[in-house]
C-alpha positions as CSV (number, residue, x, y, z in Angstrom):
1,X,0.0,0.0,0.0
2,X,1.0,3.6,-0.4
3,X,-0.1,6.8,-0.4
4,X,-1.0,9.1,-3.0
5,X,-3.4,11.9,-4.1
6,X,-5.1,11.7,-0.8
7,X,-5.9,7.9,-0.8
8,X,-4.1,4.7,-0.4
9,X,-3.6,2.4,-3.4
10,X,-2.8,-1.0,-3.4
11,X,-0.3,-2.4,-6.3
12,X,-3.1,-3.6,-8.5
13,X,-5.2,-0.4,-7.9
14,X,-2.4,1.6,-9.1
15,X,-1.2,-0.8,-12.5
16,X,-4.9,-0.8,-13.2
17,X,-3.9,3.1,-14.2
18,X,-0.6,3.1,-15.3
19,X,1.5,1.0,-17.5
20,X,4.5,0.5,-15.3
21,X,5.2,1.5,-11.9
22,X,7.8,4.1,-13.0
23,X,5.6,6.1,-14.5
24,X,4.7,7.2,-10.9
25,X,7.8,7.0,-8.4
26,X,11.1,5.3,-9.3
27,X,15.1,5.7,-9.3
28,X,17.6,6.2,-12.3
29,X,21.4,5.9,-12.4
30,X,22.4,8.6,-15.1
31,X,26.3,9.7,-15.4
32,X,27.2,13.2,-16.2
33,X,28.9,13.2,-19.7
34,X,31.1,16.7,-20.1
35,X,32.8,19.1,-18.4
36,X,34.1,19.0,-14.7
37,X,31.2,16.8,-13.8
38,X,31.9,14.2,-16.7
39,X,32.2,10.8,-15.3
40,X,30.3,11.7,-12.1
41,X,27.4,9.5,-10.9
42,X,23.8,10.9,-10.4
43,X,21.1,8.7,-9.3
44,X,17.8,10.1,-10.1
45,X,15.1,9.9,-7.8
46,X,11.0,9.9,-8.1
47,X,9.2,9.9,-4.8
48,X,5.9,10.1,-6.3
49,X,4.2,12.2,-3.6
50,X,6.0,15.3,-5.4
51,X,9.6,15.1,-4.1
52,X,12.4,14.6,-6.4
53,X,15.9,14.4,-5.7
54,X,19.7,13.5,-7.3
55,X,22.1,11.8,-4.8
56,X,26.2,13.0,-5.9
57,X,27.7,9.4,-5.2
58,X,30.8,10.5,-6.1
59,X,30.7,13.5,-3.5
60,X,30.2,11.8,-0.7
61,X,26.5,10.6,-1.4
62,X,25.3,14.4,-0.8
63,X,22.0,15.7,-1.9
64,X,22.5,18.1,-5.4
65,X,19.3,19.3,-6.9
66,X,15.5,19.0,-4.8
67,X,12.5,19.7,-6.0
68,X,9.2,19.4,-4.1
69,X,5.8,19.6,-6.5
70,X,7.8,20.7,-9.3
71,X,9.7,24.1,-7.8
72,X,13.4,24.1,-6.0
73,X,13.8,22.9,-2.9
74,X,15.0,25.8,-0.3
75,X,17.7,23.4,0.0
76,X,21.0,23.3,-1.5
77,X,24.0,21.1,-1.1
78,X,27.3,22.9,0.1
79,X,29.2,21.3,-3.2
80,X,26.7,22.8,-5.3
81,X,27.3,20.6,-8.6
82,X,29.2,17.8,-8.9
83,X,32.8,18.8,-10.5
84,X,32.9,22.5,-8.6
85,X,34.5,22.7,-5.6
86,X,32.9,23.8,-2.6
């Protein structure tokens, strides 16, 4: 079960209206290609409830960009980007 829009779903409830789970809430691995950040791990992730996140793994797991229902997060990780220093 989980909750969204208001109500709980159950799995079924929620693949009944959507093709894949995805769709709705996940995580993706994406790797910066260029620049200072080239090489640099970013996992993606999809909360579904309106929070959305990237993890720097390769600056010490902290949180880069937030966003909460679509707008920045007030919150903002000392490193900034990965690549710059802080």
């Amino acid at each position: 079960m989980v909750d969204l829009w208001g109500r709980r779903w159950t799995r079924d409830e929620l693949l009944a209206r959507v093709g894949r789970l995805e769709q709705l809430a996940g995580a993706q691995l994406v790797e910066a290609g260029d620049g200072a950040e080239q090489g640099v791990r970013l996992p993606l992730f999809r909360t579904g409830a309106g929070f959305d996140f990237e993890v720097l793994v390769d600056r010490g797991s902290d949180v880069g960009r937030a966003r909460v229902d679509g707008r920045s997060a007030p919150r903002r990780s000392t490193r900034s980007r990965p690549g710059l220093s802080p």
